[in-house]
N, C-alpha and C positions, 0 to 999 in steps of 0.2 A: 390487295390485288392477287390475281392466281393467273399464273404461266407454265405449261410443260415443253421440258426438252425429251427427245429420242437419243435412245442410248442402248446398248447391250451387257450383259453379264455372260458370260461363260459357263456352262455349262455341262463339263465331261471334256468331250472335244467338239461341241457343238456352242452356238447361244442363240441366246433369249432376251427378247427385247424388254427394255426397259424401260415404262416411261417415267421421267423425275418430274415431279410436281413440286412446285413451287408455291409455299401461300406466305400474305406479310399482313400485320394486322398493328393496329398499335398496342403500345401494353410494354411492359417488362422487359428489355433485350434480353432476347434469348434466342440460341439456334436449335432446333430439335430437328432430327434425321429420323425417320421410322420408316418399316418396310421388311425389318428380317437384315441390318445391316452386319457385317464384321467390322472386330474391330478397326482395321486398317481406314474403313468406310469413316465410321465414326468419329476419329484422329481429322477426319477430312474436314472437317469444319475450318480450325487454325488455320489450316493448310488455303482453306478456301479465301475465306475475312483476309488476310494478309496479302494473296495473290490481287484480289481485286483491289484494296488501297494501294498496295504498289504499283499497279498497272494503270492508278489514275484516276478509278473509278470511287465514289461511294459506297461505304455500307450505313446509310443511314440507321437510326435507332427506332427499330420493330421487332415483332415476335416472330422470325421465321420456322415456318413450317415444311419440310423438305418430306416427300413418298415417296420410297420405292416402288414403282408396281409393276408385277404383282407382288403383294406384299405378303403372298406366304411362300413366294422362294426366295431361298438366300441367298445372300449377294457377298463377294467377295472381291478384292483387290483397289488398286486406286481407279480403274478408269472412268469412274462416275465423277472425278473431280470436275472436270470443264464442261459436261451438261449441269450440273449443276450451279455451277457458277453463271453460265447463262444464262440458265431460268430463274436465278434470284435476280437478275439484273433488267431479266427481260420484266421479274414484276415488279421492281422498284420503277418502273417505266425510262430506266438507262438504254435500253434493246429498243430497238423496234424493226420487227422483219418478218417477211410472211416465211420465210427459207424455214422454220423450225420442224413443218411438219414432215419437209420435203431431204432434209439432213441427218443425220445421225452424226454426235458428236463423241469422242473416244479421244480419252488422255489424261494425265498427272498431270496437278499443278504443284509447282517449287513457289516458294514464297513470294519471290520477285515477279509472278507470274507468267512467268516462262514454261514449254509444256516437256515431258519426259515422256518417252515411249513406254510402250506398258506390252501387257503379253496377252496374246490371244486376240489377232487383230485381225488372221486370214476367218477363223469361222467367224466373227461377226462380220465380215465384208460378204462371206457366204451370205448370208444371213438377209443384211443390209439388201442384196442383189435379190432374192428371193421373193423379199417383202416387196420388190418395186422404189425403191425410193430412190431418192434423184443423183444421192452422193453421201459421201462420207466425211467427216472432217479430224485427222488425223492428226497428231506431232509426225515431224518430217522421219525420224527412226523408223515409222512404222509404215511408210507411205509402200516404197516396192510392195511390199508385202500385200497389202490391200489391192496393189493397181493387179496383181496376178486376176482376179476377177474381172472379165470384160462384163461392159455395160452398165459401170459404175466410178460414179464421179469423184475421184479420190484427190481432197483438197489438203497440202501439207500446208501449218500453222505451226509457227514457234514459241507464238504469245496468245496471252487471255485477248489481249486487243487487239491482235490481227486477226482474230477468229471472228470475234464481234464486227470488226470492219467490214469481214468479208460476207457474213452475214445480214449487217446494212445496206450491200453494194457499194462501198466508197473505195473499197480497193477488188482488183482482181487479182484472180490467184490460178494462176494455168494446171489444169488435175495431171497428176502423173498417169503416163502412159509407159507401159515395157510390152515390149516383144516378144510376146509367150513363146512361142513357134521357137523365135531366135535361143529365148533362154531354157528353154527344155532339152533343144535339140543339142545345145554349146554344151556339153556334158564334162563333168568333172574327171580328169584322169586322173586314174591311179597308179601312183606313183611309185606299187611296190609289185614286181611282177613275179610270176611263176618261173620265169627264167633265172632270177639270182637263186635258186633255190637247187642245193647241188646234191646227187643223187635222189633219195626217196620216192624212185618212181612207181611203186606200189602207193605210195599214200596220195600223191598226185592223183593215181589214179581215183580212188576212194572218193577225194574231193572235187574231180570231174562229175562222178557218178551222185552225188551228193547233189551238187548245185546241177546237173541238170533233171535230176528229179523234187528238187527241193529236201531233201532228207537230212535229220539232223544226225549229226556224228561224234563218236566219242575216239580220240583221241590217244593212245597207253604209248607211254616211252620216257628213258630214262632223262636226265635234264641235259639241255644242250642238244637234244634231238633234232630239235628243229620244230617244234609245236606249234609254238607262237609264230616264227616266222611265217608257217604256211598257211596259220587262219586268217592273218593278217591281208595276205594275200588272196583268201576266196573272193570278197565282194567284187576283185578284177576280174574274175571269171562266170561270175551270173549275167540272167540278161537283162539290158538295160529295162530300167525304170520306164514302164507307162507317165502318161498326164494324169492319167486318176490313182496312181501310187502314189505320184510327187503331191500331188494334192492332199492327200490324205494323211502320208507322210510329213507336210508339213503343219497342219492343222494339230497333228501331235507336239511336234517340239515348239512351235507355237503358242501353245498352251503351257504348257514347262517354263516358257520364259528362255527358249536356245535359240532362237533369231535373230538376235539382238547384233548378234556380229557375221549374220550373212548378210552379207553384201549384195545377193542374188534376189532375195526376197523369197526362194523356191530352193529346197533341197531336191536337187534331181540326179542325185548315185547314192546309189543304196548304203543305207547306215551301218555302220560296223561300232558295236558297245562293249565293253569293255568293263565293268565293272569289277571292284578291288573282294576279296573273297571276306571281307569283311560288312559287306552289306548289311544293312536288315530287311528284314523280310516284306517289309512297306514300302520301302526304295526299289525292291526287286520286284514286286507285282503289280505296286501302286495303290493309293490308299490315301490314310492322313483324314482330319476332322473336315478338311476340307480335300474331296479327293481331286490328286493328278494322278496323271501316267508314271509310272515303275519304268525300269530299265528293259524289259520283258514289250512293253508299250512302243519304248523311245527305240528298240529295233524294230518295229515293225516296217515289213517288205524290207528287211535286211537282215544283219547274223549279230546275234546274238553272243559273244564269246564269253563264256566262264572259264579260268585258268586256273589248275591247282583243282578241279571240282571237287575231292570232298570237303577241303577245308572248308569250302561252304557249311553256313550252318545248316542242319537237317532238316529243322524247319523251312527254311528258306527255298530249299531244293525241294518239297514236297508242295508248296503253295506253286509251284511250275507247273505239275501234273496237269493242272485246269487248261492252263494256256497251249500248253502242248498236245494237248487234244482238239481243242476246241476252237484255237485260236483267237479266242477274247478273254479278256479280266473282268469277273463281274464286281465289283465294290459297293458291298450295301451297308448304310447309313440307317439310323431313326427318321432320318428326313426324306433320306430317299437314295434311291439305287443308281448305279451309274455304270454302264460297259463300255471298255476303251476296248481299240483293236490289238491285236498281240501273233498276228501271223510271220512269225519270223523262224530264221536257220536256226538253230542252237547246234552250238562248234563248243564242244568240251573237251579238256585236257587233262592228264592225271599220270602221277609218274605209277609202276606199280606195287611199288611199298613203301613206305616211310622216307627211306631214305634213297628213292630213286632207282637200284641199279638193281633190282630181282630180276634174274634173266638176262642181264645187258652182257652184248657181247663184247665188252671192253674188259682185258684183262685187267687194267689196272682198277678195275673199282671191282670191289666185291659185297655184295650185301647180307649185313650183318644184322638185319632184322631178324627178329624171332617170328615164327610163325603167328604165336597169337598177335603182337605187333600186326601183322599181313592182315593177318582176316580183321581187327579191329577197323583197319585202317579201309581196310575195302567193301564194310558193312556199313557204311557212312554211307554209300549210294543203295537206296533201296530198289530192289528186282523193279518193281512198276515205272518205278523213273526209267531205270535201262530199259526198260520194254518201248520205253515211248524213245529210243534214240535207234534211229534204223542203221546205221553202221558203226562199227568198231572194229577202229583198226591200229595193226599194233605201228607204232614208232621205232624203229632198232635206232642204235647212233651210227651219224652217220663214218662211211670208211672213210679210212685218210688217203684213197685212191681217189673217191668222188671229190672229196676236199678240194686237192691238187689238179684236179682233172682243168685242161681250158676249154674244153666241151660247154658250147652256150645251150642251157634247155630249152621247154618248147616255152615259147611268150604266151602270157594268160592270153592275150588276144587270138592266138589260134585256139585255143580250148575254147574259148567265150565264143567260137564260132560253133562247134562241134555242140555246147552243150545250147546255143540259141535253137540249132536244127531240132534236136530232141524237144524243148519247150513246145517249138511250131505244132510236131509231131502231138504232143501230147494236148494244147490250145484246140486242135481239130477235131480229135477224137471226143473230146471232154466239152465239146462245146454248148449240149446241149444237157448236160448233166449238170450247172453252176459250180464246177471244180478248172483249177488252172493247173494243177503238178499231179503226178504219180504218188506223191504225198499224203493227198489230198483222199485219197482211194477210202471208198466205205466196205462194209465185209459184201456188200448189193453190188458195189462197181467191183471190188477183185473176182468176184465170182462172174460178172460178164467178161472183163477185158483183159486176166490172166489165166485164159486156160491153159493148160500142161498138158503136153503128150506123155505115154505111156514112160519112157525113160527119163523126164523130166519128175514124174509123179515118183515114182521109184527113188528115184534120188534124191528126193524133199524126202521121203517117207524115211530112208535110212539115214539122213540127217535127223530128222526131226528126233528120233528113239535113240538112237547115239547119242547124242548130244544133250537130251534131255531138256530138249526147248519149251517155251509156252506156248499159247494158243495166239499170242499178241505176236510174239515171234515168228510165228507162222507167218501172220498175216505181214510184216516187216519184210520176209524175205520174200514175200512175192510183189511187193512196188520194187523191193529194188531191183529184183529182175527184170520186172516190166521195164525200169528206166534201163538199164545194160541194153535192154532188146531195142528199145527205141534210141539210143548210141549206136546201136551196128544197122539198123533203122531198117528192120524187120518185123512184123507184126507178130510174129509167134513165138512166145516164148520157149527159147531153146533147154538143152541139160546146160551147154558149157555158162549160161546167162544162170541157174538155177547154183551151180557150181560158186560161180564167182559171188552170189548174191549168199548164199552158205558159209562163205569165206570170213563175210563183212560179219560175221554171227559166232563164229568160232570163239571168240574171244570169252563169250558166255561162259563157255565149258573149259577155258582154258584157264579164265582169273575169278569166277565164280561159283563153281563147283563146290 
């Protein structure tokens, strides 16, 4: 007899339906799986035979025949255990239901036949809703997740046999529903504000002008500056997260397998990553025999943090160049190619010599590096990487006047006002060009929407031969102008906006040279 279930595989951060066919024939016991499986797939047999005796059912003695289709892409992970289990029972004739065409089934079976959540359950719900089909049939783990999709049936199951039941009609099973609206808009706070942060109000400012132009930033100061404390603190001052961020944002960590302990079903504040400077170069851009998303990915529409940035390996920090331009990771295979999204902050840290205190104004540390030491250590960042970071700015430590001060700063929630108005400002301008920041600028948008008056041009010009900047630089310091102008929420780029945006660039000439 021949039976198929609907099912999906994942695909990138997308999937692709998959239908499992089913055939049984007399002959020899045997289970064969074809179709382009992985290993984990093929483990699935045991997994399968075992679930269905324990849960009651039959496996009588036939030659089972199991398809992936399509059968020349490959499939990965456990969630084809429970369509397939199905369809062998559907043609052993244990099943009988017309729901098969009209379902899609998604889930790990455990021996006992009980089902496990699996990953990658919002894009095939995407998916699932696309194709028109009636519903879903999930393990309960993954049900929020799925119900974010209106207009589709999301039935949670814990067993082989409550799925089949409910597939017979002998039991009902009420589909979960969530309140998008409610849980988009019930937004996560964060918990660590721009106020406990005591003087540094030049870097404050940097990281105003950063997140409201989206710019990424590099970081210089001795240790105990305050570095980390203040990246940590950005994402409370960017603007909240769209529905089509949270979406897509979470269709990323989704696929990673990092849902599993939101409770929400939906990431809706922007992610903040962290990676240890130990990475490899495939964890950081993404990759693998079978490719996921990188760290570079899993911020996406959020920041990105490197701390300590050269100890990065060099490799590692030059496979960035792509995503920092481009905002995607492309990952290709012999089977086939795959882009994930990757538009995120990158917030970089770096003391300026080996051992931290070159230039620090603390008397009690003095730095004892040798020059070659200095330049060794500061040739681990290559110019093109810098070039793609539009500010740098330095970290002094801070005085033990700020320290002691009980002076409260300002709440990221007033900045995250100030830099939502510049966003607005820039969403309107840009609305018809497909760009959302100042970031975003091609060398066709700075030539329309940062012209320079005469004294503005003059003073990029004697910066630029001063200083001995690039051409990439060039074009750096004129988004960040453009975002300073649209903070004082002016249309014209000023000298004193051309001034400060030169400032964020100084460091070029002052630690690279």
């Amino acid at each position: 007899m021949y039976s198929k279930t609907i099912s999906y595989a994942v695909n990138g951060i997308d999937a692709e339906r998959i239908i499992v066919e089913a055939d049984i024939r007399p002959g020899l016991t045997k289970f064969v799986i074809v179709g382009l499986p992985s290993n984990s797939i093929k483990e699935s047999k045991d997994r399968i035979i075992s679930a269905v005796r324990n849960d009651g059912f039959r496996f009588p003695n036939y030659y089972y025949t199991v398809n992936l289709a399509p059968a020349d892409l490959r499939k990965e992970g456990v969630a084809l255990d429970l369509p397939t289990a199905v369809a062998l029972l559907t043609a052993t004739g244990q099943v009988k239901t017309e729901l098969l065409e009209s379902y899609a089934l998604i889930g790990e079976l455990s021996l006992d036949g009980n089902l496990r959540g699996v990953k990658g359950v919002l894009p095939i719900a995407v998916a699932a809703a696309k194709e028109k089909l009636e519903g879903i049939i999930v393990p309960p783990e993954n049900a929020k997740e799925a119900a974010i999709i209106e207009g589709l049936k999301v039935i949670p199951v814990n067993t082989l046999r409550e799925a089949v039941s409910f597939l017979e009609g002998k039991i009902n099973i009420t589909p979960v529903k969530v309140d998008l609206n409610k849980l988009f808009f019930d937004q996560n706070e964060y918990f660590e504000d721009m106020a406990d942060v005591k003087g540094q109000f030049q870097v404050k400012r940097a990281l105003e002008v950063a997140a409201a132009g989206g710019h990424n930033i590099l970081m210089i100061g001795p240790p105990g500056s305050g570095k980390t404390m203040l990246s940590r603190r950005l994402p409370g001052i960017l603007p909240s997260m769209t529905l089509e961020e949270a979406l897509v944002t979470t269709k990323i960590h989704s696929v990673a397998g990092m849902m599993t302990d939101n409770k929400l079903g939906l990431i809706n504040s922007r992610p903040f990553r962290s990676p240890h400077h130990t990475i490899s170069d495939i964890a950081l851009i993404g990759g693998g025999s079978y490719p996921k998303p990188g760290e570079v990915s899993l911020a996406h529409n959020g920041v990105l943090f490197l701390d300590e940035l050269p100890e990065f390996k060099k490799s590692a920090l030059e496979v960035m160049r792509q995503p920092l331009e481009d905002g995607t990771v492309n990952v290709a295979r012999a089977a086939s190619s795959l882009t994930f999204p990757a538009e995120f902050m990158l917030v970089a840290s770096m003391n300026p010599c080996p051992c931290g205190y070159f230039g620090s104004n603390l008397d009690s540390h003095n730095c004892n590096c040798s020059l070659t030491a200095i330049q060794r250590y500061r040739s681990k960042i290559s110019g093109p990487l810098l070039d793609r970071i539009d500010i740098h700015v330095e970290v002094p430590a801070v005085k033990y006047s700020d320290l002691g001060s009980s002076a409260v700063g300002e709440s990221s929630e007033s900045v995250r006002k100030r830099v939502n108005k510049s966003r607005a400002i820039q969403l309107e301008r840009f609305q018809k060009d497909k760009i959302y920041s100042n970031s975003q600028l091609t060398s066709k948008h700075i030539k329309k929407y940062c012209q320079l008056d005469s004294d503005s041009k003059g003073l990029l010009k004697l910066a630029m031969v001063k200083k001995g900047l690039s051409a990439r630089a060039y074009d750096r310091i004129l988004k960040v102008a453009r975002t300073i102008a649209d903070l004082d929420g002016v249309e014209r780029i000023q000298a004193n906006h051309i001034a400060e945006a030169v400032m964020y660039r100084t460091l070029d000439a002052k630690y690279w040279d």
